[in-house]
C-alpha positions as a printed NumPy array, in Angstrom:
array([[ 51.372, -50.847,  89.42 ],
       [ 47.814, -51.693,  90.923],
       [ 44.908, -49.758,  89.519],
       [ 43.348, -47.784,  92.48 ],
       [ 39.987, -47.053,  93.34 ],
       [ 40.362, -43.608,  92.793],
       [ 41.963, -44.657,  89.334],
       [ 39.107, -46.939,  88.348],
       [ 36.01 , -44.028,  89.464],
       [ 38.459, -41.751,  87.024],
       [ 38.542, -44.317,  84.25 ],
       [ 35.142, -45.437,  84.208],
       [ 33.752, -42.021,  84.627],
       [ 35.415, -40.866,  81.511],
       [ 34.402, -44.503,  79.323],
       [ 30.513, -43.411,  80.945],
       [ 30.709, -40.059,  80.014],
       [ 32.073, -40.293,  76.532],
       [ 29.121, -43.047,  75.713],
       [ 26.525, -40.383,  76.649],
       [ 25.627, -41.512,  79.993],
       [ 24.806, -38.299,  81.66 ],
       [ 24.929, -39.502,  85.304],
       [ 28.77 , -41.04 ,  84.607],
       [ 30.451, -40.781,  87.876],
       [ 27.687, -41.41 ,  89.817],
       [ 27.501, -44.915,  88.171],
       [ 31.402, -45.318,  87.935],
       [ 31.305, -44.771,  92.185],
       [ 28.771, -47.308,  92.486],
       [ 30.158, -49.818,  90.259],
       [ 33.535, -49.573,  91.431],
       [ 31.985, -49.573,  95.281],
       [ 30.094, -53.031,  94.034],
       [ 33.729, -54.467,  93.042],
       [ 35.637, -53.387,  96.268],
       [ 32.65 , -54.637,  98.709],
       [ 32.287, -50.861,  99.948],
       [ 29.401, -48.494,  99.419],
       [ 29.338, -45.792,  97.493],
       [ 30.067, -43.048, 100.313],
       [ 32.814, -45.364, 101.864],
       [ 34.667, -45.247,  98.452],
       [ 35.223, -41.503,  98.591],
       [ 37.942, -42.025, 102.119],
       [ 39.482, -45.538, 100.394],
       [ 40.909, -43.749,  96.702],
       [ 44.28 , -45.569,  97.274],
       [ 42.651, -48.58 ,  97.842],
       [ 43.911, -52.048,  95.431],
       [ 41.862, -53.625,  92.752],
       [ 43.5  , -57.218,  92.168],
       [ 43.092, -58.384,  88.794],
       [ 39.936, -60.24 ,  89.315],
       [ 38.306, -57.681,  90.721],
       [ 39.473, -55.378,  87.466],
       [ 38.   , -57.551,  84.909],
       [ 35.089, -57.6  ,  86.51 ],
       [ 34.89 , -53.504,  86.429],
       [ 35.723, -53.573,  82.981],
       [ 32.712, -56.273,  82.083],
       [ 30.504, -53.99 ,  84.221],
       [ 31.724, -50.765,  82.655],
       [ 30.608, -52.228,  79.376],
       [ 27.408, -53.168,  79.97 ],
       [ 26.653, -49.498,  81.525],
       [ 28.415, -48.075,  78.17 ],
       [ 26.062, -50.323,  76.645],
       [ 23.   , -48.04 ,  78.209],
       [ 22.254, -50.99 ,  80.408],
       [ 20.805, -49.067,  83.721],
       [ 22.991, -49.659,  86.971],
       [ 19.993, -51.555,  88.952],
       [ 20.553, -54.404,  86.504],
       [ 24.418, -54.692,  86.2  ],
       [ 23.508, -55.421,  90.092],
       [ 20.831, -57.061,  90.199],
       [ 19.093, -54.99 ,  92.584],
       [ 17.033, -51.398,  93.263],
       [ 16.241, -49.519,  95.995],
       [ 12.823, -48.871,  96.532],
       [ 11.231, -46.985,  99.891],
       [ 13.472, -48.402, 102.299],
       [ 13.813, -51.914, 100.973],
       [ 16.616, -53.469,  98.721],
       [ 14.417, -55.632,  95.66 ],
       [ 16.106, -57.909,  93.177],
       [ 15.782, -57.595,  89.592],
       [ 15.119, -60.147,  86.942],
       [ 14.311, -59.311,  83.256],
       [ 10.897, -59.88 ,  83.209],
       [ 10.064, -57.069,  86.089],
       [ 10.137, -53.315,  85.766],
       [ 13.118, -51.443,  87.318],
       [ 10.877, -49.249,  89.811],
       [ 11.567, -45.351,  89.945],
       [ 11.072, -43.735,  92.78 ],
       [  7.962, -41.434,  90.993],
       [  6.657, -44.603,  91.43 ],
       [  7.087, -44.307,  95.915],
       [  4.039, -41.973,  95.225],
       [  1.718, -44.687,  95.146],
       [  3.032, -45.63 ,  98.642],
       [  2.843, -42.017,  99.633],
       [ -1.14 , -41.433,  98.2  ],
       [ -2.248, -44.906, 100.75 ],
       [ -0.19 , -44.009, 103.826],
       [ -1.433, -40.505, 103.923],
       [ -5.129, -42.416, 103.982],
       [ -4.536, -45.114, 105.894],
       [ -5.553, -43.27 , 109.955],
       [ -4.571, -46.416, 111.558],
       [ -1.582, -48.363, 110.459],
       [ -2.185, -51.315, 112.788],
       [ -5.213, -52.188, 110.85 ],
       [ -5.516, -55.108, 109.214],
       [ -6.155, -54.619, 105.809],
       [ -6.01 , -56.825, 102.578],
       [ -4.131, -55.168, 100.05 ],
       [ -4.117, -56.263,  96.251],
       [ -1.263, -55.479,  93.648],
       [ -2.17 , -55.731,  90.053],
       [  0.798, -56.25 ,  88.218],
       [  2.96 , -56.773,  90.947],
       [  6.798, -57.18 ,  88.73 ],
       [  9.046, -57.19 ,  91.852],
       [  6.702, -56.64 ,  94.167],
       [  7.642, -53.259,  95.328],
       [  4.399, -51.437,  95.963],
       [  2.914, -54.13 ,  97.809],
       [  6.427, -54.928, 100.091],
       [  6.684, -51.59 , 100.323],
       [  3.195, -50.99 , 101.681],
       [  3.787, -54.257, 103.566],
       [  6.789, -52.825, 105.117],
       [  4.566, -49.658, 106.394],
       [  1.61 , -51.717, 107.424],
       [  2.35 , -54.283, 110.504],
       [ -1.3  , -55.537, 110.46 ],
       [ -1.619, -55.906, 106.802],
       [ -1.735, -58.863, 104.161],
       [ -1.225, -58.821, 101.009],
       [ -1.756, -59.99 ,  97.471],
       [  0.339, -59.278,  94.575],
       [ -0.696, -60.654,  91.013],
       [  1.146, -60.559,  87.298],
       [  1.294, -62.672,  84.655],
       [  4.788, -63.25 ,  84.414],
       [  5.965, -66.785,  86.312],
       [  9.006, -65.476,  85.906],
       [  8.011, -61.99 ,  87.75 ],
       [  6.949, -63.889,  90.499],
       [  9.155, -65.8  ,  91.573],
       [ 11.737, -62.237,  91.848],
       [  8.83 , -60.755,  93.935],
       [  8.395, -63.896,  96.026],
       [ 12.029, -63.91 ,  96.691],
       [ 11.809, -59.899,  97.209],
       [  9.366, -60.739,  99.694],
       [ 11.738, -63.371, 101.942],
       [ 14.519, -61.149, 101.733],
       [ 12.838, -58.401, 103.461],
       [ 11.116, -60.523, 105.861],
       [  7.609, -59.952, 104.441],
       [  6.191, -63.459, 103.157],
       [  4.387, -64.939, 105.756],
       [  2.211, -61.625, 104.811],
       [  2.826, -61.661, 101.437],
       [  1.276, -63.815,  98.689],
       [  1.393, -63.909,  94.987],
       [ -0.722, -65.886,  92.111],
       [ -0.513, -65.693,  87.996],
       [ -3.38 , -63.972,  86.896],
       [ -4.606, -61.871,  84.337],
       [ -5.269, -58.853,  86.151],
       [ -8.605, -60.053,  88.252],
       [ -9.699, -63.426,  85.954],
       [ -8.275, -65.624,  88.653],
       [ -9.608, -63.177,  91.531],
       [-12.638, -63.132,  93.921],
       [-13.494, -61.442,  97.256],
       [-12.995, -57.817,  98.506],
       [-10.058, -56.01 ,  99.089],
       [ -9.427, -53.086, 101.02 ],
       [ -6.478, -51.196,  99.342],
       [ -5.813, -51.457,  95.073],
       [ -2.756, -50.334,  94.042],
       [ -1.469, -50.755,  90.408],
       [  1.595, -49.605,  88.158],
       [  0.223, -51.072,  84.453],
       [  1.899, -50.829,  81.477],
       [  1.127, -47.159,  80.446],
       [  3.418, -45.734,  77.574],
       [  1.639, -45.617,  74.2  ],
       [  3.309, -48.667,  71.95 ],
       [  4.27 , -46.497,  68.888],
       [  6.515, -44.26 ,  71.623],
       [  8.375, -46.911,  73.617],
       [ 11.367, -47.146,  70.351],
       [ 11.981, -43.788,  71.655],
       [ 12.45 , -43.878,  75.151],
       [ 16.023, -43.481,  76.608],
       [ 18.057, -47.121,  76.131],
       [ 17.873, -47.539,  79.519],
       [ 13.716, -48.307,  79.174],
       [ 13.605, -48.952,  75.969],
       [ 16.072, -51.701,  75.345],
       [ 15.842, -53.211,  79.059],
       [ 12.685, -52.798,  80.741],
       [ 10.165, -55.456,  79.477],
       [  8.107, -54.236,  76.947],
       [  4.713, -56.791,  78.862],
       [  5.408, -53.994,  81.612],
       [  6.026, -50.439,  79.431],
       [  3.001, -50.966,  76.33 ],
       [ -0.395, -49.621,  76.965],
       [ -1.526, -49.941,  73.801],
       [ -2.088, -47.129,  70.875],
       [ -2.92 , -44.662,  73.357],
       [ -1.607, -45.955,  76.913],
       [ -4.549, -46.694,  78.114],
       [ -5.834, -49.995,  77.919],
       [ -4.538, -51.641,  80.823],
       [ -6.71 , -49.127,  82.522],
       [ -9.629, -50.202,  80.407],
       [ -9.108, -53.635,  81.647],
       [ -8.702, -53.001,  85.436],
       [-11.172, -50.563,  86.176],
       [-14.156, -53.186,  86.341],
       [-11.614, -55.594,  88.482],
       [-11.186, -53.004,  90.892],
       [-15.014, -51.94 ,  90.992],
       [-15.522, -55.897,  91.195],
       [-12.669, -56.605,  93.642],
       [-13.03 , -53.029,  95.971],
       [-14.223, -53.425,  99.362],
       [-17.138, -50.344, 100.411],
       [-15.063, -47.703, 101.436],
       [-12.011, -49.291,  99.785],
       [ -9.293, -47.288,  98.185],
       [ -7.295, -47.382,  94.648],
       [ -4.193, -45.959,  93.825],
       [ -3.308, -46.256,  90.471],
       [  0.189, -45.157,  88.624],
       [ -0.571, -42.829,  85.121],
       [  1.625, -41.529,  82.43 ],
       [  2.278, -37.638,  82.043],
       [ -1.391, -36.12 ,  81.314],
       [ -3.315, -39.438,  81.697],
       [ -4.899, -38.241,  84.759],
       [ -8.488, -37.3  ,  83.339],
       [ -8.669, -40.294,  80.995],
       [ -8.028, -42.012,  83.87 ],
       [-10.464, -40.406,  86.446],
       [-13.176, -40.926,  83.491],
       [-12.436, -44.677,  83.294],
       [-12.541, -45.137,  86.828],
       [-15.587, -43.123,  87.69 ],
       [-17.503, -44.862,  84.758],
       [-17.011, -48.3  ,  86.39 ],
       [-18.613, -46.741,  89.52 ],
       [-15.881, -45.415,  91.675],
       [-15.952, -42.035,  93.573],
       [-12.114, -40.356,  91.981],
       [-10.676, -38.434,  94.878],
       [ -7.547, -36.194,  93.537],
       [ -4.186, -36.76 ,  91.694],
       [ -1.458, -37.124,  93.509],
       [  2.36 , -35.117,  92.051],
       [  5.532, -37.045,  91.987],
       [  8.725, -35.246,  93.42 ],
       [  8.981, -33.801,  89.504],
       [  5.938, -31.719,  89.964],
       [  3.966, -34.774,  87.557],
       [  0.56 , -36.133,  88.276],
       [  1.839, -39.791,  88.655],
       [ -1.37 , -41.111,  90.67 ],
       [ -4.832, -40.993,  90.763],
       [ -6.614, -41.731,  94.288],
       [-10.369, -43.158,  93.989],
       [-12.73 , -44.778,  96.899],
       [-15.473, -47.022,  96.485],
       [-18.419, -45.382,  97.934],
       [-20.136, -47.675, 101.073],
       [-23.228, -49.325, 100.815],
       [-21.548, -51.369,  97.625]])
């Protein structure tokens, strides 16, 4: 007899569930959805649907991995982020949507979308805050920089997929070394998590997130160190920077900034009730 869909959401829910994976069905419906060439809420109407026997191996090697505490996004190569669909590669953060704040803190600035304005992502991974902004901005052009090869070329490829490259382009850097001229948005996820706690993050981030993208050094923070004089450098009068920060890094954060010579405007809350950004201007007259 042919294992069902219905069958295989049942099977893999209980395999997820009994290796600690808290959101099990969830993740059996969308790996099961992957196999069948359905999505997710199409499943629920096709239970009685076939799985051939290709198509059940596959589950089962899929099913592992996820047992495995491998996250979802990665089993399938891809995430969704605002209202794009990015690839993943190993050497780029799986976004989180805390992380759609960012894009949330420069649209509610931005008075005019159809402006034309230069936007620079520091550590771009995938390239989701700046295709993302991209997406938002008609008029825009952007800049994302990391320094991972292998980073960029998933965020280059992120950016043909959704039809954003002719306005999109990306260069290895080390933050702003390889950087000159003004830009009039900043916008930055670094590495933030203090080294000595990343062994204890849930598998998911510890064991498959890069570590380049999680360590901030002893106490999160020096990625922050090292920007804040690229963005003074790099900030256009007037210009704005939105940067990502870890669960009570907001003042350390505000301090480094304002010390370099920007003008810190307010913290920003993530759907969790967390200060996940903090908003700063250049003052004019730079």
């Amino acid at each position: 007899m042919s294992l069902t869909a219905g069958a295989a959401v049942a099977a893999a829910t209980a395999r997820l569930a009994a290796a600690g994976v808290d959101s099990a069905r969830l993740d059996a419906r969308l790996l099961v959805a992957e196999v069948v060439g359905l999505t997710a809420p199409a499943l629920s109407s096709r239970a009685e649907l076939p799985l051939d026997a290709a198509q059940a191996a596959r589950l089962d090697a899929m099913v592992a991995r996820r047992e495995g505490r491998e996250p979802v996004s990665r089993i399938l190569g891809r995430r969704g982020f605002w209202t794009l669909d990015l690839a993943l590669g190993p050497a780029t953060l799986d976004p989180r949507p805390d992380s759609e704040t960012v894009i949330d803190a420069v649209l509610a600035d931005v008075s005019d979308r159809g402006t034309a304005l230069r936007l620079l992502d520091f550590g771009t991974g995938s390239g989701c805050l700046l295709l993302a902004l991209l997406s938002e901005l008609p008029a825009a052009t952007g800049l994302g920089v990391d320094r991972s090869l292998a980073a960029l070329e998933v965020a280059r490829a992120n950016a043909r997929h959704s039809g954003l490259a002719e306005r999109a382009a990306f260069t290895l850097s080390d933050w702003g070394a390889a950087l000159d001229g003004w830009f009039d948005v900043i916008v930055a996820n670094p590495p933030y998590i203090r080294g000595g706690d990343i062994a204890g993050l849930e598998p998911e981030v510890a064991r498959f997130d890069p570590r380049l993208a999680l360590d901030g050094g002893a106490d999160g923070l020096d990625c922050y160190r090292a920007l804040a004089p690229d963005i003074a450098r790099l900030l256009a009068p007037g210009g704005l920077a939105v940067l990502e920060v870890g669960q009570g890094q907001v003042p350390a954060v505000e301090a480094l900034l304002a010390a370099a010579g920007l003008q810190t405007l307010s913290a920003r809350r993530d759907l969790g009730g967390v200060e996940r950004c903090v908003v700063a201007r250049w003052p004019d007259g730079k």
